[in-house]
C-alpha positions in Angstrom: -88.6 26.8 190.1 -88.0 23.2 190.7 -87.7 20.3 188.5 -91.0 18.6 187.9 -91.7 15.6 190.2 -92.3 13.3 187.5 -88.9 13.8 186.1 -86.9 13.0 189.1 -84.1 14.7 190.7 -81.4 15.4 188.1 -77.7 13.8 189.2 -75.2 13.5 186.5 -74.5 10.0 185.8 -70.6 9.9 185.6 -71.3 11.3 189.1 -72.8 8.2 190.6 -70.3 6.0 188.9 -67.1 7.5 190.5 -69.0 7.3 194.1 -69.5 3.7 192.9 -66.0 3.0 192.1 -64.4 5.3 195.2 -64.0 4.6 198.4 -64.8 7.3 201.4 -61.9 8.6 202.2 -61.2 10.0 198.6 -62.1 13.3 197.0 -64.2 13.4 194.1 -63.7 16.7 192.0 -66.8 17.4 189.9 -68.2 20.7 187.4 -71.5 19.4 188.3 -72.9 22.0 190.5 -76.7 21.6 190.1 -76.2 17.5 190.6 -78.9 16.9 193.8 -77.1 15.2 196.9 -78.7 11.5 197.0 -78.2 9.0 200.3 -75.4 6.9 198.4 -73.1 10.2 198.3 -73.3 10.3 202.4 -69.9 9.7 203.6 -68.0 11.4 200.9 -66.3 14.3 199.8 -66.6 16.1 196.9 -64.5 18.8 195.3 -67.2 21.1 194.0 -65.4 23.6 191.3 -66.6 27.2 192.2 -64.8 28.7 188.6 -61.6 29.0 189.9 -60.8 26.2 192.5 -62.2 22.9 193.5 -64.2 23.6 197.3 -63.8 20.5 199.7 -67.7 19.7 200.3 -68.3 16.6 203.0 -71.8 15.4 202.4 -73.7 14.5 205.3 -77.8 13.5 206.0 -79.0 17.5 206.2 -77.7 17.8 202.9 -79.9 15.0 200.6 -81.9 16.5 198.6 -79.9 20.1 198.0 -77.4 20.8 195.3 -74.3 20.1 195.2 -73.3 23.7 194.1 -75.5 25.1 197.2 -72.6 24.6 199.5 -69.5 25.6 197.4 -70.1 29.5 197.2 -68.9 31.2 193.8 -68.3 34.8 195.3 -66.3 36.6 198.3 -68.3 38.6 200.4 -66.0 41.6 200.9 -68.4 43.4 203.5 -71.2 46.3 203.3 -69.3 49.8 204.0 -69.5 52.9 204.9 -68.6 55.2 207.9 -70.7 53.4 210.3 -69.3 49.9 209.7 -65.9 51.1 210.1 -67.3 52.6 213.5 -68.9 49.4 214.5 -65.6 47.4 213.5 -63.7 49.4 215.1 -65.7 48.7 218.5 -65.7 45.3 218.0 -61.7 45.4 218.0 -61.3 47.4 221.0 -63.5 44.7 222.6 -61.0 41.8 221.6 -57.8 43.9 222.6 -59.7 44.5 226.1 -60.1 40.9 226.3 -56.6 39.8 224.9 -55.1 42.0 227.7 -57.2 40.5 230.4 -56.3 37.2 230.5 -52.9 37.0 230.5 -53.0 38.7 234.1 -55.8 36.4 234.8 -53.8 33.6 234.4 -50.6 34.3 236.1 -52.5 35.5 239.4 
């Protein structure tokens, strides 16, 4: 559910005041995940903390108005498994390695 309209988006004030005080070029590490993405934060980068390390994050105009913590993902998506994934892997392997073989010829001729 999102915040009520009247209330305003919610950005954590310390936040603001370092993109005040830093220039562009310089990462800004914040915990604040759930800090919304205004237009004054366009330009820079934040280091979003994920719980265990600090995700570079470049803000840019598709981003206003989403979360700060929307674009620094918290878990690794190992992969869905089972017999038939490894099959279609597998494929999907063979197809490079046809490919890789096929153009070193393709450029010496």
């Amino acid at each position: 559910m999102t915040r009520s309209l009247k209330k305003g988006p919610y950005i954590y004030q310390k936040l603001l005041e370092k993109v005040k005080k830093t220039k562009p070029g310089e990462i800004i590490k914040t915990w604040s995940r759930d800090s919304v993405i205004t237009p004054e934060m366009i330009g820079f980068t934040f280091g979003v903390h994920n719980g265990r390390e600090f995700i570079p994050v470049k803000v840019t105009e598709e981003m206003v108005g989403h979360k700060l913590g929307e674009f620094s993902p918290t878990t690794k998506f190992s992969r869905h498994g089972g017999r038939m994934q490894r099959e279609l892997e597998a494929k999907v392997t063979e197809k490079e390695a046809a490919q890789i073989k096929q153009t070193p010829e393709e450029k010496s001729e």
